[in-house]
N, C-alpha and C positions, 0 to 999 in steps of 0.2 A: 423805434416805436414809442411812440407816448403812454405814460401810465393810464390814459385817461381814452376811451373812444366811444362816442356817440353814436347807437344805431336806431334807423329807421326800419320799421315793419308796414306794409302795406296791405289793408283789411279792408277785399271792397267784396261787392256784389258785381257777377258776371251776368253780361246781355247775351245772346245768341250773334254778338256780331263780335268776330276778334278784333277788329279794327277800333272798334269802340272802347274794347278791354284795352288794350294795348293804350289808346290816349289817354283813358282815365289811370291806369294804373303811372302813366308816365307823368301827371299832373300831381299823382303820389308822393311820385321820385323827387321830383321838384318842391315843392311841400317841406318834404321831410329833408332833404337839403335844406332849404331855406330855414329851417329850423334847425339848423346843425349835424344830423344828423354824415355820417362819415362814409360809414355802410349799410346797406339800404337792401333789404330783402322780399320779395314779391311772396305772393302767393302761392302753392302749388298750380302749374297749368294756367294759369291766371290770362290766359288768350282767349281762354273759351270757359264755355260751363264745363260742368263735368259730364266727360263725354261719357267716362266709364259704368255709369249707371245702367248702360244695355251694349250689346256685341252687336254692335252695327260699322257694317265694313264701308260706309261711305264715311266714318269718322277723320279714315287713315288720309283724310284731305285736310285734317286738319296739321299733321306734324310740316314738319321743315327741315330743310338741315343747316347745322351749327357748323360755322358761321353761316349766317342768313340774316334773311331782311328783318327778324326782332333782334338780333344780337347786334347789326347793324345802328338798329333805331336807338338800344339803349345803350352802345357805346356808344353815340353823339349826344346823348343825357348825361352819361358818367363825364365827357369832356366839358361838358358846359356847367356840371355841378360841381366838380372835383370827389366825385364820392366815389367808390366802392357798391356796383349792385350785381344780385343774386339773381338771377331771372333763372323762371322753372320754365322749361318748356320742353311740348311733344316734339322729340326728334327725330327725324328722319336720316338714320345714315346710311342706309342703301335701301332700294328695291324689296320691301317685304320683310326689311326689318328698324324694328321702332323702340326707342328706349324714351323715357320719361327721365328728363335732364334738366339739371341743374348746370346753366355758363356763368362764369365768373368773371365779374369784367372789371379791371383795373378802374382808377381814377381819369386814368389817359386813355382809356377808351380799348384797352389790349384785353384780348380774351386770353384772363390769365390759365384760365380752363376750365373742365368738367367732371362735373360727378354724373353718373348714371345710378338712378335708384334700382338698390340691392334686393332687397324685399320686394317682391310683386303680391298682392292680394289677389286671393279668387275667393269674391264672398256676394250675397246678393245687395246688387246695385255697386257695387265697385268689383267689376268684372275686368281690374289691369290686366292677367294674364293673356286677354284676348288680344290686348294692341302691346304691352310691353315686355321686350325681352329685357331679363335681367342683366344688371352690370354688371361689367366685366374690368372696372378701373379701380377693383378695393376702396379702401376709406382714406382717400388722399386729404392732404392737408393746403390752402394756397396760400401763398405766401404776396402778400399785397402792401400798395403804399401808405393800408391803413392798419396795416398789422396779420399776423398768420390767424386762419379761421378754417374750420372745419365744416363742411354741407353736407346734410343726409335731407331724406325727402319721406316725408309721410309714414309710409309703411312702417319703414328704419325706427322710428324714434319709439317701437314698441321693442328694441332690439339691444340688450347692453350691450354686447359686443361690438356692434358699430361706434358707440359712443364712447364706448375704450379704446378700439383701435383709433378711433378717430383723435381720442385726447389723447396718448401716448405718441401721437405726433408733433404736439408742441400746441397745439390751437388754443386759440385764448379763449374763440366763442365757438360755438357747435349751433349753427342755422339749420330751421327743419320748416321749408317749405309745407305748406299741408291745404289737405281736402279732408276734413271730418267732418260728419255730419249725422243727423238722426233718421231712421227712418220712422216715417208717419206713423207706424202702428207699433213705434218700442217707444217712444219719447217718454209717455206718462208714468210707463210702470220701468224703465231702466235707464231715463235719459237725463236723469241727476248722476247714477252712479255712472255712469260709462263717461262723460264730461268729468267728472272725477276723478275718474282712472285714466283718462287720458294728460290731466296734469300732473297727476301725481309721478307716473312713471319716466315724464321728461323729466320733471323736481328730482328724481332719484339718479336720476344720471347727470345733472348740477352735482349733486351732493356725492356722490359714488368718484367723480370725476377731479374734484377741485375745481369747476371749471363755468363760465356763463353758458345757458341756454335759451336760444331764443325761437319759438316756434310763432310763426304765423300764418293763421285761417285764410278761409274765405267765408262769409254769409249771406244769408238768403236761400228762399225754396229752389230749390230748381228741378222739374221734370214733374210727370203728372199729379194732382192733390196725394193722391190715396196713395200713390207708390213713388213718393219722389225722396228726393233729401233738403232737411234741413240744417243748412251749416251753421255751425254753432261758436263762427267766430273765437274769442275768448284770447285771440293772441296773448301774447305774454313774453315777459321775459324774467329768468330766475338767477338770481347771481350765485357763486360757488360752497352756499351751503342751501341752496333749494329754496331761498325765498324768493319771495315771486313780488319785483321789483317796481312792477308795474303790468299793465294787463287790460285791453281794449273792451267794450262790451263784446254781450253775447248775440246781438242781434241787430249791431250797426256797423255802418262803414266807421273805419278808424287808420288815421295815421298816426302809429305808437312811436313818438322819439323816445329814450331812453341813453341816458349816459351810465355808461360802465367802468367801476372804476378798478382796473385790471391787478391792480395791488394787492387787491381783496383776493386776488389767487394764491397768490404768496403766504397771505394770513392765512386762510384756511388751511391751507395743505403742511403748515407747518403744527397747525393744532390737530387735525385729524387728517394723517400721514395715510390716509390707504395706498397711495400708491409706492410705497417706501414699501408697507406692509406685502405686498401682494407675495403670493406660492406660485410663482414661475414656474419651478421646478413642477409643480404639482398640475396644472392646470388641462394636460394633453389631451387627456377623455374627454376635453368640451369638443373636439374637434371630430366628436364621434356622433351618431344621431340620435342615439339611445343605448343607453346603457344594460345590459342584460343582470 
């Protein structure tokens, strides 16, 4: 593994057409390769808009299953760039059940594998409960020809515990797929602090962790004026004491390259040892729901 690894994030606006998404996003890839990048991570869903804004059962035409014809498309992008990419997408693994998945696909075009998002939200306009069952493959780690890295998806990244299981597997980065966004009638009076609190809480799992974080958006409105969402972009990426090393606007498309220099893990974690520190012993009652 090199001290040194370059990753791409891809920050677009989605059409109503997945074929559309899928070129532009793959014109990303290429992009962000061409600019060095090594490891290359898409968007959450980034096939479509976001469907999950209403419980409509003609959506479930949009999953697929893994392997399939996008993991197909972007392993012949990973072979022709030599990178390492993240693709999120609605999966279909059998008949009437559906999980929101992150494939990992080698340089060589090998689906080195999958995460299934742990977290499902049931809030208004991100109604996932309706189309996603929760995973069932814990916080694996993949081990690739650009280095070990860790994937969690949207929900997850409000979750310490995913971002420790996940660093305690050895992951140099921790990728977080995402769909955030504002709704039309909280933007003005909540929609500085909630975009706040949405960095700060990845930044704290940088800094909790030893570890790089890299989360990236999607933006643009999508769905009716008055009741739609606006994403609020803001990719980023934080190195292993929470600074935020770089970072895409909040209301354009952006291909974030970003070079990470993995050494910096070693630094940190030798000055502020949390995980030397941690109460193993102590920790059991997290694995309870509430404490009486």
């Amino acid at each position: 593994m090199c001290d040194k690894l370059t990753i791409g994030l891809i920050q677009r606006r989605c059409s109503l057409d997945p074929e559309e998404n899928l070129a532009r996003t793959i014109d990303g890839i290429r992009e962000a390769a061409k600019r060095g990048a090594r490891a290359i991570c898409t968007q959450e869903l980034f096939r479509s808009q976001y469907f999950c804004r209403e419980e409509n059962h003609d959506c479930f035409d949009l999953a697929e299953p893994i392997p399939g014809p996008t993991t197909e498309a972007i392993a012949k992008v990973a072979r022709e760039t030599g990178a390492v990419i993240i693709a999120s997408l609605f999966e279909r693994r059998a008949p009437g059940l559906y999980h929101n998945t992150a494939a990992i696909i080698d340089s060589d075009g090998s689906l080195v594998g999958i995460y299934r998002k742990m977290h499902i939200p049931d809030d208004p306009l991100y109604y996932e409960k309706f189309y996603f069952t929760p995973g069932d493959l814990g916080f694996p780690n993949f081990n690739t020809r650009q280095g070990r890295i860790g994937v969690l998806v949207c929900w997850d990244q409000w979750y310490p515990e995913g971002a420790r299981l996940a660093s305690l597997r050895g992951a140099n980065i921790l990728f977080y797929p995402t769909a955030i966004g504002w709704h039309a009638s909280e933007k003005e009076q909540f929609g500085a602090a909630q975009l706040d609190a949405w960095r700060t809480i990845q930044r704290s799992h940088a800094i909790a962790n030893g570890i790089f974080v890299a989360a990236v958006n999607r933006v643009g409105f999508e769905g009716p004026k008055e009741s739609g969402l606006e994403f609020w972009g803001s990719s980023f990426v934080a190195d292993p004491l929470g600074q935020v090393i770089a970072e895409a606007p909040v209301d354009k498309e952006e291909t974030l390259v970003v070079e990470c220099d993995l050494r910096r893990m070693e630094e940190v974690r030798r000055n502020w040892p949390f995980l030397r520190d941690r109460r193993t012993d102590a920790y059991a009652p997290l694995l309870e729901r509430w404490l009486d």
